[in-house]
C-alpha positions as CSV (number, residue, x, y, z in Angstrom):
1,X,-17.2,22.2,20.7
2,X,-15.1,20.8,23.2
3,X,-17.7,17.9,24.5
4,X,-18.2,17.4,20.6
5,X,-13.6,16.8,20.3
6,X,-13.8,14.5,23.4
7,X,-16.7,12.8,21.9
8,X,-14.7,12.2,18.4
9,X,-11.7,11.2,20.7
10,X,-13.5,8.8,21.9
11,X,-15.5,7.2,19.5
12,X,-12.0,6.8,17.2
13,X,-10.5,4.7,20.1
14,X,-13.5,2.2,20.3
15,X,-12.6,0.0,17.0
16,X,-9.0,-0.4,17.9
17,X,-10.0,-1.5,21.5
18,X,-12.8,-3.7,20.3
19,X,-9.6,-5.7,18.3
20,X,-7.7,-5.7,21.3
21,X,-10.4,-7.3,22.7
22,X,-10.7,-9.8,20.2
23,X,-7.5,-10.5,20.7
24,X,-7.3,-11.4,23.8
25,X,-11.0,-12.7,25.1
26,X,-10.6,-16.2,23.9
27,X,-7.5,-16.1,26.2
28,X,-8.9,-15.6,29.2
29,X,-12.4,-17.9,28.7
30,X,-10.6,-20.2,26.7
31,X,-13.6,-21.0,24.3
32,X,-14.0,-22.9,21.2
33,X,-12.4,-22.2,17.8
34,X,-16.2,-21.6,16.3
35,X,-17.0,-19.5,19.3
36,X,-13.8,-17.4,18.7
37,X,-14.9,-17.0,15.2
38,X,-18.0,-15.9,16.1
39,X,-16.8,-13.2,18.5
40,X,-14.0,-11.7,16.5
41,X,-16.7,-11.6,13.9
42,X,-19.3,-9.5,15.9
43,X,-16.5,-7.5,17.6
44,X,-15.1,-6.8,14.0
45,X,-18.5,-5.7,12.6
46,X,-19.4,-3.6,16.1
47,X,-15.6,-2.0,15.4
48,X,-17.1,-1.2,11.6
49,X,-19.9,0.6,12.8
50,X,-18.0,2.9,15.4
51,X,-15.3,3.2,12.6
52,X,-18.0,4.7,10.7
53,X,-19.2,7.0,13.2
54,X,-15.7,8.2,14.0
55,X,-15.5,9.5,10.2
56,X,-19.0,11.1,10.4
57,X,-18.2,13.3,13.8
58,X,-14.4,14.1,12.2
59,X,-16.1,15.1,9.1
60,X,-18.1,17.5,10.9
61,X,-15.5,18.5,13.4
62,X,-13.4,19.5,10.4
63,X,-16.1,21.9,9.0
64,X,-15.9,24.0,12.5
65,X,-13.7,27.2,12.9
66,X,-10.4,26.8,14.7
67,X,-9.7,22.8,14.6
68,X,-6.6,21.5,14.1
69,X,-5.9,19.9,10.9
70,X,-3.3,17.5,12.4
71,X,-5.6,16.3,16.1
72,X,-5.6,18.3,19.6
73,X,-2.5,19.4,20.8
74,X,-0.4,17.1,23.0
75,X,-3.0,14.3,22.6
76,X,-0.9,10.9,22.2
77,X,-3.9,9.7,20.2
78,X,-6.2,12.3,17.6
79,X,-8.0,11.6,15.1
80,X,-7.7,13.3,11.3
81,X,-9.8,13.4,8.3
82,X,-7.8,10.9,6.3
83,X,-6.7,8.5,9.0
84,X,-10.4,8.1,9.5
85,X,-11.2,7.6,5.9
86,X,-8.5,5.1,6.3
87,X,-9.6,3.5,9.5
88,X,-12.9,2.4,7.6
89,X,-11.3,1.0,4.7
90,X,-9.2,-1.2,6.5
91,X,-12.0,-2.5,9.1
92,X,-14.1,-3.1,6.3
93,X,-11.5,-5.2,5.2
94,X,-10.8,-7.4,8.3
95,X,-14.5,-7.6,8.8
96,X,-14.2,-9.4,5.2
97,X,-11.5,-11.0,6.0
98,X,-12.3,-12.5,9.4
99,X,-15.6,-13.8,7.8
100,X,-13.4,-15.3,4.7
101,X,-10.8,-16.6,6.5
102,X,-13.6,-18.3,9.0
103,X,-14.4,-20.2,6.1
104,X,-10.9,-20.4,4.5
105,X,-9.3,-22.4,7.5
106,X,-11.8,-24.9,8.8
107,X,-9.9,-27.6,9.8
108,X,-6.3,-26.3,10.1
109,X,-4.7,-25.9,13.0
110,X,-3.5,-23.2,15.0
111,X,-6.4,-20.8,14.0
112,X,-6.4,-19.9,17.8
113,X,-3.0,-18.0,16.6
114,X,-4.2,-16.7,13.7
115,X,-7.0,-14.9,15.2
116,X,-5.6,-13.4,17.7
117,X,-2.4,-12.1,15.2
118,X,-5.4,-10.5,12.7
119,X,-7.1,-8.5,15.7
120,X,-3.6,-7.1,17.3
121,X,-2.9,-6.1,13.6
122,X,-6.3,-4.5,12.9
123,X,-6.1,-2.8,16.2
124,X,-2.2,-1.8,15.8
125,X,-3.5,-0.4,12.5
126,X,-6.0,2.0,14.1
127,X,-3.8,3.0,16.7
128,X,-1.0,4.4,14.0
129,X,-3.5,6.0,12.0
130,X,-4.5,8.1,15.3
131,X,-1.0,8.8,16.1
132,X,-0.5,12.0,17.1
133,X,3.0,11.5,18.9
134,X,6.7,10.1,17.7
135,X,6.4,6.9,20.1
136,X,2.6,6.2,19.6
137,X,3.4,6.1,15.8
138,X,6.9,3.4,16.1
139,X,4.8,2.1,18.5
140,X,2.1,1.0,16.4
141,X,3.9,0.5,13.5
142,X,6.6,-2.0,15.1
143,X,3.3,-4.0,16.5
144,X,1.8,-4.5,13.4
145,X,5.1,-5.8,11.8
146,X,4.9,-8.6,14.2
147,X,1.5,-9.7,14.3
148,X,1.9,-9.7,10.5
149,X,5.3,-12.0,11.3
150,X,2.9,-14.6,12.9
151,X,0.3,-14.1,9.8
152,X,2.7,-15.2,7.3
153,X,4.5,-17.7,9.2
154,X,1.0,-19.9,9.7
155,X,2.8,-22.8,8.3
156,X,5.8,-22.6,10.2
157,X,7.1,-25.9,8.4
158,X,7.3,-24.1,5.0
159,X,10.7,-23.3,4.1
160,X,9.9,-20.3,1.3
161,X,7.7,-19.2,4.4
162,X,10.1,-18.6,6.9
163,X,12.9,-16.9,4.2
164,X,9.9,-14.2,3.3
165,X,9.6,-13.6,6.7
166,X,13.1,-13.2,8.0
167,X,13.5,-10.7,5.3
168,X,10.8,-8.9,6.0
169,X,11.8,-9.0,9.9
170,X,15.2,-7.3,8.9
171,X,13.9,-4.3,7.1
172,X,11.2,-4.1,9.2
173,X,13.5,-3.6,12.0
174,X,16.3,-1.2,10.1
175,X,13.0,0.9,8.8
176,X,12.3,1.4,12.8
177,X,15.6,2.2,13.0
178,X,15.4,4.9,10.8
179,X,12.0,6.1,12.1
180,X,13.5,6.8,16.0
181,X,16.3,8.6,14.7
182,X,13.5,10.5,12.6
183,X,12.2,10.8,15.4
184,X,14.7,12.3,17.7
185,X,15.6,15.0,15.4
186,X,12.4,16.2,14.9
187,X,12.1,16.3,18.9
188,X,15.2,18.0,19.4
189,X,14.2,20.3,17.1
190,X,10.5,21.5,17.8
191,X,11.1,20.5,21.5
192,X,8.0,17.8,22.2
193,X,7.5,14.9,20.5
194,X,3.7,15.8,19.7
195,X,3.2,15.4,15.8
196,X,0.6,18.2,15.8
197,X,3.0,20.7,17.8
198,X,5.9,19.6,14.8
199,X,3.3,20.0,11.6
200,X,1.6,23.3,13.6
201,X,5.5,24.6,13.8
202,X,6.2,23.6,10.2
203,X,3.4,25.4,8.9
204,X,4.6,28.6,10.6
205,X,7.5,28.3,8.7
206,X,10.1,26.5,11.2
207,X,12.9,25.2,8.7
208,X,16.0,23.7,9.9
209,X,18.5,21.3,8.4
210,X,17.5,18.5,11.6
211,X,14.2,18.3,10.5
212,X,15.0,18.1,6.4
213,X,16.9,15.1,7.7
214,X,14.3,13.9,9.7
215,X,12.1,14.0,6.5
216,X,14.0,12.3,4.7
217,X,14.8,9.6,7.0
218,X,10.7,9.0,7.3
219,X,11.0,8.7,3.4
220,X,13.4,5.8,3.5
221,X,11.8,4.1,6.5
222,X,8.4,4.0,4.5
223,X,10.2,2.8,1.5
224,X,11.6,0.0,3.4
225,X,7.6,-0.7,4.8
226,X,5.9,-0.1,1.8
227,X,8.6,-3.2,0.7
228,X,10.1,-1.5,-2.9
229,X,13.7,-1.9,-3.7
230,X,16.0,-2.9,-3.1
231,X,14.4,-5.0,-0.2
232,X,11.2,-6.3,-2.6
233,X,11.8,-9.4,-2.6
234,X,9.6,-10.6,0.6
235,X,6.3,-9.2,-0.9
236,X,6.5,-11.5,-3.8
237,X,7.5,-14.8,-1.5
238,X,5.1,-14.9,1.3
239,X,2.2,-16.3,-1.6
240,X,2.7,-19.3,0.5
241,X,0.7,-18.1,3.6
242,X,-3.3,-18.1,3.5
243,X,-4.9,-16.2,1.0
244,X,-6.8,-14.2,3.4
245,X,-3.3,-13.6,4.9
246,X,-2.3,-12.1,1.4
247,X,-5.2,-10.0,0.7
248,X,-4.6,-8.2,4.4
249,X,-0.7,-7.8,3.3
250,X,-1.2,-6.2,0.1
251,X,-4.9,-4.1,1.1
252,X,-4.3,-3.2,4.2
253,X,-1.1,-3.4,5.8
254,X,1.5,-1.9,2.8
255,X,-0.8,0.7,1.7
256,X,0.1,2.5,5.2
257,X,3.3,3.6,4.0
258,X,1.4,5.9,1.5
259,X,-0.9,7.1,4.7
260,X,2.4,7.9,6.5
261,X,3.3,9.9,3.6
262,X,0.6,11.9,3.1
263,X,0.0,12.9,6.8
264,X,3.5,14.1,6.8
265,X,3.2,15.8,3.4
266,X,4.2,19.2,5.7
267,X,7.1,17.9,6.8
268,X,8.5,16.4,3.6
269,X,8.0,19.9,1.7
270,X,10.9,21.4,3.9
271,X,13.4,18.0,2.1
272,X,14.4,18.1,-1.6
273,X,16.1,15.6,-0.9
274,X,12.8,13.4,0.5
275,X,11.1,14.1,-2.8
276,X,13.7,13.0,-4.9
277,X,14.1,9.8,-2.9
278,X,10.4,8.9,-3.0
279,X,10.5,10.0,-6.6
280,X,13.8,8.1,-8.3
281,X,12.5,4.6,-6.0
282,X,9.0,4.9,-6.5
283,X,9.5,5.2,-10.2
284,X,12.0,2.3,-10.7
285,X,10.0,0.2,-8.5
286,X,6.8,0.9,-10.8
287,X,8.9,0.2,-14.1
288,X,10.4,-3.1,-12.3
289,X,7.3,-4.6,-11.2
290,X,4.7,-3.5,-14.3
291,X,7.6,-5.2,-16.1
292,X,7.9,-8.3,-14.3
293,X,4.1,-8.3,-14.1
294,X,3.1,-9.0,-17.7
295,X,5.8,-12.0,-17.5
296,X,4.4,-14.0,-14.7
297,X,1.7,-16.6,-14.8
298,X,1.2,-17.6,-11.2
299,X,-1.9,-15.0,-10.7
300,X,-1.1,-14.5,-6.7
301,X,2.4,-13.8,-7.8
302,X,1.4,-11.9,-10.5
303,X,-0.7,-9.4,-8.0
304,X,2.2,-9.5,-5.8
305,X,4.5,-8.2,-8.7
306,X,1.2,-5.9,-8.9
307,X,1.1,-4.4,-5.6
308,X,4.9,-3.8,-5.8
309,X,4.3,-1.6,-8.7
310,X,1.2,0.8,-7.6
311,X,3.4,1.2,-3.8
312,X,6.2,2.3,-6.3
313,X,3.5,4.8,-8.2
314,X,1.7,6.0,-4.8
315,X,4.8,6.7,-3.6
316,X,5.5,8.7,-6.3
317,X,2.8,10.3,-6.0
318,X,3.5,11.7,-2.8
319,X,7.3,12.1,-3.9
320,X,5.6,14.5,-6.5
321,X,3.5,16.0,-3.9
322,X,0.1,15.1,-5.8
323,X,-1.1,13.8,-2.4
324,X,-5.1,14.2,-2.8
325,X,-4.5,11.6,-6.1
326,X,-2.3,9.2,-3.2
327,X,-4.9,9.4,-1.0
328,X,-7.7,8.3,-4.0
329,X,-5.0,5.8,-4.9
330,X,-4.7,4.5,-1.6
331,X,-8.4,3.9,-0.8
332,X,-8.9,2.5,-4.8
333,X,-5.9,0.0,-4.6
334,X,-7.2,-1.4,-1.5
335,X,-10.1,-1.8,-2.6
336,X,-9.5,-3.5,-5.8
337,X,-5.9,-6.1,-4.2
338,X,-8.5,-7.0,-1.4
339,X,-11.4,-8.4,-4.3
340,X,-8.3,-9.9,-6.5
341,X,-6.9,-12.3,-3.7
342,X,-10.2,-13.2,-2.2
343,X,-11.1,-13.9,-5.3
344,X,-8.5,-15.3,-6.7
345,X,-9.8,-18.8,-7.4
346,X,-12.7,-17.4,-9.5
347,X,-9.9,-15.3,-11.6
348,X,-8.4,-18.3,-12.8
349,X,-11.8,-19.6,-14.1
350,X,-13.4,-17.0,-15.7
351,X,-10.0,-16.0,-17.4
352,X,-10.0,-20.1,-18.9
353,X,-13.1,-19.4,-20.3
354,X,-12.1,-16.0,-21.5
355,X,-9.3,-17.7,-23.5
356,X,-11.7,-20.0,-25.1
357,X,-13.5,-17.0,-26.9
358,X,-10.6,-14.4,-27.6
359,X,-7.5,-14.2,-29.0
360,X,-5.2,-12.8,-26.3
361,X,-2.7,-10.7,-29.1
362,X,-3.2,-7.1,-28.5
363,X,-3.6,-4.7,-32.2
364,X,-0.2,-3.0,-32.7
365,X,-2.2,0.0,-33.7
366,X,-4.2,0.1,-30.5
367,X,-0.8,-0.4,-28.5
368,X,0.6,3.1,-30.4
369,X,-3.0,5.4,-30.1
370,X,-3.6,4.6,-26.8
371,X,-1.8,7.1,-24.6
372,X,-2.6,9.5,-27.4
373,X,-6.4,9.2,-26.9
374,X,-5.8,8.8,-22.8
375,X,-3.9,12.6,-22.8
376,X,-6.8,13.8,-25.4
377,X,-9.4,12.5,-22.8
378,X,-7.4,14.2,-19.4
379,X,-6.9,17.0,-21.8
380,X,-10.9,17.7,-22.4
381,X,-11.5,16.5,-18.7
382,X,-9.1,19.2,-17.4
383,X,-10.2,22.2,-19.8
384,X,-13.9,21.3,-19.7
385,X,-15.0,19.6,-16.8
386,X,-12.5,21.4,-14.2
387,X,-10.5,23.5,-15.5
388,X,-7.4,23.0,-13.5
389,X,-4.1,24.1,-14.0
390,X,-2.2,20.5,-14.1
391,X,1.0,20.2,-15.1
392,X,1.6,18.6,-18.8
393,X,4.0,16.1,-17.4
394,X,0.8,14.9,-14.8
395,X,-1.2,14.7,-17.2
396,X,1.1,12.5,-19.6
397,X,2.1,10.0,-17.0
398,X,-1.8,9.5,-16.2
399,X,-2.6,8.6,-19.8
400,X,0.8,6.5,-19.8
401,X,-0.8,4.3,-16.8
402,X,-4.1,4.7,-18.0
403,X,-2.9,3.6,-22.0
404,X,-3.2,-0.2,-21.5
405,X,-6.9,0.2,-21.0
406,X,-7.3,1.3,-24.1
407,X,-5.3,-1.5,-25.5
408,X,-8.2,-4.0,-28.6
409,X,-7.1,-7.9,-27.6
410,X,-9.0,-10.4,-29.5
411,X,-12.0,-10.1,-31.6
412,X,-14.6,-8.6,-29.7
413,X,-12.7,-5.1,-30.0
414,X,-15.7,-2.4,-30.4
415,X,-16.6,-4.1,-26.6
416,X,-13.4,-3.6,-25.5
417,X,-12.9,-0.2,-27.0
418,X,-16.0,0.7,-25.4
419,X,-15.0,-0.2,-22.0
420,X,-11.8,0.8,-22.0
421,X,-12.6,4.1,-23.2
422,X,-15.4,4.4,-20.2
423,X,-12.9,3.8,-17.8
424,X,-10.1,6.2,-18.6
425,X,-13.3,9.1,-18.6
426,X,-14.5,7.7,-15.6
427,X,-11.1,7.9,-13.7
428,X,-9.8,11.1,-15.4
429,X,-13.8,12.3,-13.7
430,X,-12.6,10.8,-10.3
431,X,-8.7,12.5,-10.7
432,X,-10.8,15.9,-11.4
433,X,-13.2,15.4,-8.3
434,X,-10.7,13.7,-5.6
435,X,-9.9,17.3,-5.3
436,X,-13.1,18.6,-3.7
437,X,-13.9,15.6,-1.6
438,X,-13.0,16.2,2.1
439,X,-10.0,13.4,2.4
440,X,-8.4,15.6,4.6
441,X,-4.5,15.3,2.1
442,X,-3.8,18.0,-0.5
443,X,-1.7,19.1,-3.6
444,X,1.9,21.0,-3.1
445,X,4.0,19.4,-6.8
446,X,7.1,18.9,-6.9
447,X,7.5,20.2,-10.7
448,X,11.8,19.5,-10.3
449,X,10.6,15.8,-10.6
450,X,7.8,15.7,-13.2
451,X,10.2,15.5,-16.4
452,X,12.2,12.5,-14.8
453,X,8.8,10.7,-13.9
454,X,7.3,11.3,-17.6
455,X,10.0,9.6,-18.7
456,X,10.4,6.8,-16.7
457,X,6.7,6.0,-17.0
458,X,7.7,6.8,-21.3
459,X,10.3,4.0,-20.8
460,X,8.1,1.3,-19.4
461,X,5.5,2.0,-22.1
462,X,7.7,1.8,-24.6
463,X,9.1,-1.9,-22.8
464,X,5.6,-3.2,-23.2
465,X,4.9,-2.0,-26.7
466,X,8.8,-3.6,-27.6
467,X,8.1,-6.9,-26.0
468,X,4.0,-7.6,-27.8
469,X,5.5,-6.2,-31.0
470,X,9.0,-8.2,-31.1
471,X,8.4,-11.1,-28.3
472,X,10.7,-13.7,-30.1
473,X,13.6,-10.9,-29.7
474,X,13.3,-10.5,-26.4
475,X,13.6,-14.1,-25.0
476,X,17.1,-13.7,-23.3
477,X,16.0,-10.7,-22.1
478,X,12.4,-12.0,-20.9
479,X,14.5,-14.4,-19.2
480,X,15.8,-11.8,-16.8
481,X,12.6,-9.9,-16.3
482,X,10.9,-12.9,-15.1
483,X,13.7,-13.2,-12.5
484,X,13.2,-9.2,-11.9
485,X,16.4,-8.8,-12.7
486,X,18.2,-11.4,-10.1
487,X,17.7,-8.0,-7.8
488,X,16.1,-9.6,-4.9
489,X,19.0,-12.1,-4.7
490,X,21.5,-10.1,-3.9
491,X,19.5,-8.9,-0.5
492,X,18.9,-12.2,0.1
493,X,22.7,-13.3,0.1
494,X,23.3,-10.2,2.3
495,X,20.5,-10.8,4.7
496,X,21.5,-14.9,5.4
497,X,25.1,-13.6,6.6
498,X,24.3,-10.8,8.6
499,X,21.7,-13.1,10.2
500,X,22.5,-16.5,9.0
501,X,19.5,-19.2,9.0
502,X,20.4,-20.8,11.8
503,X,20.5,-18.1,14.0
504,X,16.9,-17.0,12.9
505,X,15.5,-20.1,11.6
506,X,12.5,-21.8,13.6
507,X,12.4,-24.9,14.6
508,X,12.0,-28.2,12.9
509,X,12.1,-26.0,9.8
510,X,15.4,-24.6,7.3
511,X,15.5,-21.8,4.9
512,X,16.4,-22.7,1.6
513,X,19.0,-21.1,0.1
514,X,18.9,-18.9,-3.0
515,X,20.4,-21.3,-5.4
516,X,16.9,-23.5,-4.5
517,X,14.8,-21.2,-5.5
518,X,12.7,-22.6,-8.3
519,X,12.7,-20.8,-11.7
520,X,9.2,-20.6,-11.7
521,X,5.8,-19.3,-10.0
522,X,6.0,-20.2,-6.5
């Protein structure tokens, strides 16, 4: 067993030091942009296959009497059965990406940059999700905050560009801050800084008032990651970096936040307190941004608005301490924001021609029935297929998100009623099953916060169903939702004078200031 742990060990290193490689091999032999391509592309696929591999040996491992859930002991690096799962997605996804954006860029300049910033990112990502120590995990984190910084600043001359950024840099850098002081009390505490030796201690029952803070402190540093409010605003302004760019944000590199959470789900179920704040944040962000969403017409910033609103609802998640539905929510969302910005341009095309045969109006009728029929079909899925002992509130706020599938626009409604209908059963099957499939995260709910969350999620249905129903009433109001509220502004106006644009501006280029910001789709 212990060949078969250095092994795994092992093998889990290989991708992130295959994109460290990447990153840094066209340095040395100075070679072509194609050749670069080329060699991040092979290195990236090579890193796939190992990635692969790695999850194979953990999944075995994991099987075997007497392995630690949480990696080896003082190990600064371990693997576990959901950071693997996660390690695959997100190489997957730079593989994709680095063959996209190969394609994406020819002819722009600086692509020298831009590889080397996607490889340290890809490898800083597998390097946090084997973490197994307090300063490996800041470590990784702070490193992929700043190859990202490079990513979205690829066209340094862009004024929008450089604002996203800086405000992204700042609670980047105030979520680290949060994180080592995290950090330290949970050291203090247990007495190492291992992340196995604190979840191995919590699980014996260690409870202290340092490490409740400590949890909650990681809740609000992921919060500021995982960009919800107040500090938002970023994710829906850096649309003006590359697509591919866009697609790694919102796939690959915010999703992490709800990886943090669930790997820590031990130490956040010693702090009240860290539930309630994932909880009250995660739900108001999902309101804000499903809200803004349906206002927006700009389809990247419509996603962005998107993304913003599942973080909120995986976050919640966790908040609520469904973690096994995170983790499916995770590896889903990824999935589906890495297809919708890489294929953005074929979006806008097939939904013209979707307009030519439709009318867009939703039935009022359909708007009213269809949460009713979603809780009939998570009702019969729970009592016949599982039998599992959900709370009601869970099951309402899953056929509140799940409702607008079941919405009839235009005339072909038997078609959509049909597929609608088939997706509701076929993710109330998948809510079911998630809890038998070795993801290596697990359930512990927080019932205190179910009632507040129904309700929230109640209030943003109702919002949707007020606006089709009544849109000519709403247009003051519509006003403000398409500005999310004027929310974002007032961190912006706090951020330029604690760090005022010429202090952090780059060269040659200026912020603008929030009274230019267009009233419209950036």
């Amino acid at each position: 067993m212990d060949l078969l742990l250095a092994i795994n060990h092992a093998v889990a290193l290989l991708p992130a030091l295959l994109m460290l490689g990447a990153a840094w091999t066209p340095r040395v032999f100075r070679t072509s942009t194609i050749a670069r391509w080329q060699g991040f592309n092979r290195l990236a696929v090579l890193a796939l296959v190992f990635a692969a591999i790695s999850l194979g040996l953990e999944l075995i491992v994991a099987r075997m009497p007497g392995h630690p859930a949480f990696g080896g002991g003082h190990a600064w690096f371990a693997p576990n059965l959901f950071g693997c799962w996660v390690s695959l997605l997100v190489q997957f996804l730079g593989t994709v990406i680095g063959v996209y954006s190969m394609r994406h860029l020819r002819g722009e300049h600086r692509q020298g940059t831009y590889i080397a910033s996607l490889a340290v990112v890809l490898a800083s990502v597998h390097f946090l999700l084997l973490a197994n120590h307090w300063v490996t995990l800041i470590g990784a984190w702070m490193a992929i905050g700043f190859g990202m910084q490079r990513l979205l600043t690829f066209y340094p001359e862009r004024g929008f560009a450089q604002l996203a950024a800086h405000k992204k840099r700042i609670a980047d850098r105030l979520a680290d801050l949060l994180l080592i002081v995290a950090a330290v009390l949970a050291w203090r505490t247990v007495g190492s800084g291992s992340l196995s030796v604190l979840m191995a201690q919590v699980a014996a029952g260690v409870r202290a008032p340092e490490l409740s803070a400590s949890a909650t402190l990681l809740a609000l540093a992921v919060i500021l990651r995982t960009a919800l409010l107040p500090v938002h605003g970023w994710l829906i302004q850096v649309m003006e970096a590359p697509t591919p760019v866009s697609a790694l944000l919102h796939a690959g590199v915010v999703n992490l936040g709800g990886y943090v959470l669930v790997f820590f789900a031990p130490l956040l179920g010693v702090s009240d307190v860290a539930h309630w704040c994932l909880v009250v944040i995660g739900l108001v962000s999902t309101v804000l941004g499903g809200t803004v969403m349906i206002t927006r017409v700009s389809l990247k910033v419509h996603l962005a608005w998107s993304t913003l609103s599942q973080m909120g609802f995986m976050l919640m998640e966790c908040g609520l301490g469904l973690y096994q539905l995170a983790a499916l929510h995770l590896l889903g969302h990824s999935l589906y924001k890495a297809h919708s910005f890489l294929a953005a341009s074929s979006a806008v095309r097939n939904t013209r021609i979707l307009r030519l045969h439709e009318d867009g109006h939703n039935g009022r009728l359909s708007l009213l029935w269809a949460p009713l029929l979603g809780y009939a079909v998570v009702w019969c899925g729970q009592h016949l297929l599982a039998d599992l002992a959900w709370p009601w509130w869970w099951s309402a706020i899953l056929a509140l998100a799940w409702g607008p599938l079941l919405w009839l626009p235009g005339r072909q409604r038997r078609w959509h009623a049909l597929t609608g209908l088939a997706m509701v059963v076929g993710f109330t099957v998948a809510a079911f099953v998630v809890e038998y499939l070795p993801l290596g995260a697990g359930f512990a709910p927080f019932a205190a916060a179910g009632p507040l969350a129904f309700a929230g999620m109640a209030f943003m249905y109702a919002g949707f169903v007020a606006l089709q129903w009544w849109p000519q009433g709403f247009v003051g109001l519509r006003q403000w939702i398409y500005a999310g509220f004027y929310l974002d502004e007032l961190y912006t106006v706090l951020v330029l004078r604690l760090w005022p644009q010429h202090e952090a501006g780059s060269a040659g280029s200026r912020f603008p200031t929030t009274q230019s910001v267009p009233a419209r789709d950036e």
